[in-house]
C-alpha positions in Angstrom: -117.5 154.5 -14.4 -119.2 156.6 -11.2 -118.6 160.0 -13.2 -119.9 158.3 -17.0 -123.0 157.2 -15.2 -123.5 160.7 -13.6 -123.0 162.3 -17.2 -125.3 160.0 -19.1 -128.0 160.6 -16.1 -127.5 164.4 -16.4 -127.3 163.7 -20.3 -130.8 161.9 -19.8 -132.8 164.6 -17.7 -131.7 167.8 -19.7 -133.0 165.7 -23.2 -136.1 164.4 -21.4 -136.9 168.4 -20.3 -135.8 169.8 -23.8 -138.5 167.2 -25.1 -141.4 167.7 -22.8 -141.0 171.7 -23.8 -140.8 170.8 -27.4 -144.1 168.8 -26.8 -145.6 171.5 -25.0 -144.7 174.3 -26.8 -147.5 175.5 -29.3 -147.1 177.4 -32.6 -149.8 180.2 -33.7 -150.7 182.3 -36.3 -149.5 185.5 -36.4 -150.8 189.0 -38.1 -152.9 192.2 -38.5 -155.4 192.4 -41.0 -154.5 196.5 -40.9 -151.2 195.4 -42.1 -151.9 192.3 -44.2 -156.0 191.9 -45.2 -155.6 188.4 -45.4 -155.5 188.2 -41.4 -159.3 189.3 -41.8 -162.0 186.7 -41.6 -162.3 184.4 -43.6 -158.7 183.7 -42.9 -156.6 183.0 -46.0 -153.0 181.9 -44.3 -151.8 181.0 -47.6 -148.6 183.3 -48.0 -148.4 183.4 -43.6 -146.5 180.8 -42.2 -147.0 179.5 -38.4 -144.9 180.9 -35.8 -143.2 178.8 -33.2 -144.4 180.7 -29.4 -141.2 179.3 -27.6 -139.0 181.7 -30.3 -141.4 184.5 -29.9 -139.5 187.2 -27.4 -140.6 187.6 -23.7 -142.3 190.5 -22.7 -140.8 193.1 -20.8 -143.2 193.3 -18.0 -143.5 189.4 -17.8 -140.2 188.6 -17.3 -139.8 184.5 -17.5 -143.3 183.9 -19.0 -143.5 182.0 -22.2 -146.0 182.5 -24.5 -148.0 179.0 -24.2 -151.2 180.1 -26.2 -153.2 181.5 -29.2 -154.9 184.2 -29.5 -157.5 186.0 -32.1 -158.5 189.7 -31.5 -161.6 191.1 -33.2 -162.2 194.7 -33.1 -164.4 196.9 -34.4 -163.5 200.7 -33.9 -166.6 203.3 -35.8 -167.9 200.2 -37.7 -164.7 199.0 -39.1 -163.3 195.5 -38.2 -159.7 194.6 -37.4 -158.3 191.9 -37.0 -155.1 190.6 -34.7 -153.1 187.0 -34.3 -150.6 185.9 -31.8 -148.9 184.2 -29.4 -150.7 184.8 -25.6 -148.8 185.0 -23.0 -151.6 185.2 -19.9 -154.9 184.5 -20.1 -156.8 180.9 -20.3 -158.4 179.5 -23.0 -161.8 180.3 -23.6 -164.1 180.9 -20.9 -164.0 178.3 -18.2 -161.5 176.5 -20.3 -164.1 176.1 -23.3 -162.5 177.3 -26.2 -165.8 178.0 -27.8 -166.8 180.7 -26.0 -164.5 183.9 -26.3 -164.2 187.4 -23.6 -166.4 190.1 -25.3 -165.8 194.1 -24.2 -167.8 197.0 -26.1 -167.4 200.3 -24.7 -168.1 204.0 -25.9 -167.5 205.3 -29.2 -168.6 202.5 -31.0 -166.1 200.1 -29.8 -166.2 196.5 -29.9 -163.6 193.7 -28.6 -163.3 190.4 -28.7 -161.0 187.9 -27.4 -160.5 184.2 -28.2 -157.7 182.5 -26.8 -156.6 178.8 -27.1 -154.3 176.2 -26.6 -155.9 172.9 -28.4 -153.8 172.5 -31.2 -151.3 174.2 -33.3 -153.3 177.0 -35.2 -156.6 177.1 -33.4 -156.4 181.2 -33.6 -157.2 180.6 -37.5 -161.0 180.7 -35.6 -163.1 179.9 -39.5 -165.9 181.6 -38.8 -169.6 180.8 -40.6 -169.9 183.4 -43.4 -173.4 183.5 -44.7 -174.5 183.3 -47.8 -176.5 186.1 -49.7 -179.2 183.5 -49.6 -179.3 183.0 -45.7 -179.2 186.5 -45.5 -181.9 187.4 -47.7 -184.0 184.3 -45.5 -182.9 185.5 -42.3 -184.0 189.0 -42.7 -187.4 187.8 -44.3 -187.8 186.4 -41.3 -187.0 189.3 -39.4 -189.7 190.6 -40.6 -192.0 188.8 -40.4 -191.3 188.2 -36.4 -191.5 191.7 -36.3 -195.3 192.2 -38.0 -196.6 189.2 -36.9 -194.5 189.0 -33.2 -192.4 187.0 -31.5 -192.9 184.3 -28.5 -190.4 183.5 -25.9 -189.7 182.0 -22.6 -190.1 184.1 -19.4 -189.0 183.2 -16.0 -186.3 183.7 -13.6 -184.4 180.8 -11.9 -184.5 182.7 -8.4 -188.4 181.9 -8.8 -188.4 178.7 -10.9 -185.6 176.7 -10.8 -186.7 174.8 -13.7 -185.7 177.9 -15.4 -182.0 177.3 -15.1 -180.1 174.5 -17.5 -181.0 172.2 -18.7 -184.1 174.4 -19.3 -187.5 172.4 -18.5 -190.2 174.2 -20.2 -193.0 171.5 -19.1 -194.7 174.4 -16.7 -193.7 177.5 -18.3 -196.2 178.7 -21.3 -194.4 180.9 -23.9 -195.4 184.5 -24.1 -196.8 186.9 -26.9 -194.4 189.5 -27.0 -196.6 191.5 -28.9 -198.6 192.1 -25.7 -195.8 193.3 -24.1 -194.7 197.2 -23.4 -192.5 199.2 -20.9 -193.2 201.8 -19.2 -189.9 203.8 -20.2 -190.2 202.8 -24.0 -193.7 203.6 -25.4 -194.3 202.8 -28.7 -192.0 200.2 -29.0 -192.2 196.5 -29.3 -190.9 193.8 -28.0 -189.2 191.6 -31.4 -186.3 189.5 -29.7 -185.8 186.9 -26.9 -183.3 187.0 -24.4 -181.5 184.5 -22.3 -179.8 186.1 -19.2 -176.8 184.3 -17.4 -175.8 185.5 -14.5 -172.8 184.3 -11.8 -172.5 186.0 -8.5 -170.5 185.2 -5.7 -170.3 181.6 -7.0 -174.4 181.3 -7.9 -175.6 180.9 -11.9 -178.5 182.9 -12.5 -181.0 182.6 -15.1 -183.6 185.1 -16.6 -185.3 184.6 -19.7 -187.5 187.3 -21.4 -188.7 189.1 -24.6 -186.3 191.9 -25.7 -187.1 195.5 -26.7 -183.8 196.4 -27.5 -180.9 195.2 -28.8 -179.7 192.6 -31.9 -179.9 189.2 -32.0 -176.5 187.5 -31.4 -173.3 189.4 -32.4 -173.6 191.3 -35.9 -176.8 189.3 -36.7 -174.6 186.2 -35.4 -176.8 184.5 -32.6 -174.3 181.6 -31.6 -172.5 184.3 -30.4 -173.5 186.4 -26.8 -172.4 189.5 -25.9 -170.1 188.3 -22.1 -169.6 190.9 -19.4 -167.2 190.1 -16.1 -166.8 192.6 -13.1 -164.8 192.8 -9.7 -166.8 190.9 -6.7 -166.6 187.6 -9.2 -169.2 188.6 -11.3 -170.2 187.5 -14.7 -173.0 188.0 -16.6 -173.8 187.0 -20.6 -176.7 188.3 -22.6 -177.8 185.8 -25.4 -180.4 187.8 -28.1 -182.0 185.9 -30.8 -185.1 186.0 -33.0 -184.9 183.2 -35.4 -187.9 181.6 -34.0 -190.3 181.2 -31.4 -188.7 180.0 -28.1 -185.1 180.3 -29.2 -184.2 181.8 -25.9 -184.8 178.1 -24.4 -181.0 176.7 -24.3 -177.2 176.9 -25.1 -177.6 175.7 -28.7 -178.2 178.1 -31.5 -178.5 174.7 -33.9 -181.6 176.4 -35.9 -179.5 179.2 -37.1 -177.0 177.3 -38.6 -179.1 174.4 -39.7 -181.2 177.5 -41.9 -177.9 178.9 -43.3 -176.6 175.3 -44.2 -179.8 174.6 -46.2 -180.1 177.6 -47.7 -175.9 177.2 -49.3 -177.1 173.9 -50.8 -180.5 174.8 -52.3 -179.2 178.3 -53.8 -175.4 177.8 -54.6 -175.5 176.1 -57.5 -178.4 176.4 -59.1 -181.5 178.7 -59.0 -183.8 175.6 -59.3 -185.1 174.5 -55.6 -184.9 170.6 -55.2 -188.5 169.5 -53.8 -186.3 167.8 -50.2 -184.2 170.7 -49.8 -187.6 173.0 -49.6 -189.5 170.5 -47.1 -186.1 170.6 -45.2 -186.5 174.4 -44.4 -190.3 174.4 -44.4 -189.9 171.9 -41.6 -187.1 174.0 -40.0 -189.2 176.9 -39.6 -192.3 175.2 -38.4 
């Protein structure tokens, strides 16, 4: 009876681990859009099926580590994008844990990385990405435009100064600034047509510095809910958010106006050429 009892305990614990690893294990996309051009964005998975990490093989050089996240690359190498997903083996996901926020590199030659890893649910390297419309695109760079004649205003101030600066941004006893009065001495002749949010970690300390912007695009490829993330040795981090959809959009995290625009403008043009009245007021308002 001693020994059954010892077997149906050892019995017990080895089907208690193999479950706990079966519920912890995590299955991802995998593929290269240089291989298969489906892997691109947007993501078409149809004739891909979802790999199982815990039967993905160990690396070499990380003996006895499983693969117990997702990852997306994108990479752009002389203005052409690529496109890998896989199982990850190291890294955490997101930045801080926030899956939201990906580890960008860009380097010489034209080089571009970026690196979203995640462990929320089966498939989260799929990543859908907004694709806009030839509508929002045609609104957006009217807009662009017209920042540019007629300028742009934006926040300035630096938390070491003004903590009110920092976020939650408090704007109460800050005035927004003409950037169209602005110049540097090392860049004559041009003008200042973007706003810039500047977040800064050193040793520990968040840093904030917000600021018209000379140079540069807004977002990420004209994508502003995306910032451009640099991280150093001496646990330092810095990430540059660029935008010029409207006056003040260097204020917060959000980049809700953006996307609110590109939402309208799908439903008034997709369909049909003919503007309903609502859908008008709706963007008029949005760009007030």
């Amino acid at each position: 009876m001693a020994v059954n009892s010892t077997y149906m305990i050892t019995f017990g614990i080895v089907f208690i681990v193999v479950a706990v690893q079966m519920a912890y294990s995590i299955k991802c996309w995998e593929c290269r859009s240089d291989s298969d051009p489906k892997c691109a964005d947007p993501f078409d998975n149809s004739t891909l099926s979802i790999t199982d990490c815990r039967q993905v093989e160990s690396k070499e050089h990380l003996p006895g580590v499983r693969a117990t996240m997702c990852r997306k690359i994108r990479q752009k190498v002389h203005g052409e994008w690529r496109y890998f997903r896989s199982c990850a083996f190291m890294g955490e996901p997101g930045i801080g844990g926030d899956e939201r926020f990906c580890v960008m590199r860009s380097g010489t030659y034209n080089i571009f990385m970026e690196y979203c890893t995640c462990n929320s649910k089966d498939g989260c390297n799929s990543a859908p990405q907004f694709t806009p419309t030839k509508w929002s695109v045609t609104i957006i760079a009217v807009l662009s435009i017209m920042l540019y004649l007629f300028g742009i205003k934006c926040w300035e101030c630096r938390s070491d100064l003004d903590p009110k600066c920092s976020d939650p941004f408090d704007n109460r006893s800050v005035p927004l600034s003409d950037c169209s009065r602005k110049s540097m001495i090392h860049l004559p002749s041009v003008k200042a047509t973007l706003c810039r949010k500047v977040r800064q970690k050193v040793n520990g300390e968040w840093r904030y510095i917000r600021s018209c912007a000379f140079i540069g695009e807004p977002g990420i490829g004209g994508d502003e809910r995306y910032c451009l993330m640099r991280s150093g040795t001496y646990n330092i981090f810095v990430e540059y958010c660029t935008c010029n959809s409207k006056d003040g959009c260097n204020s917060g995290l959000e980049r809700v106006p953006l996307i609110y625009l590109s939402v309208v403008s799908t439903f008034a043009f997709s369909t049909t050429t003919n503007i309903h009245g609502d859908a008008l007021q709706f963007v008029l308002n949005l760009l007030e």
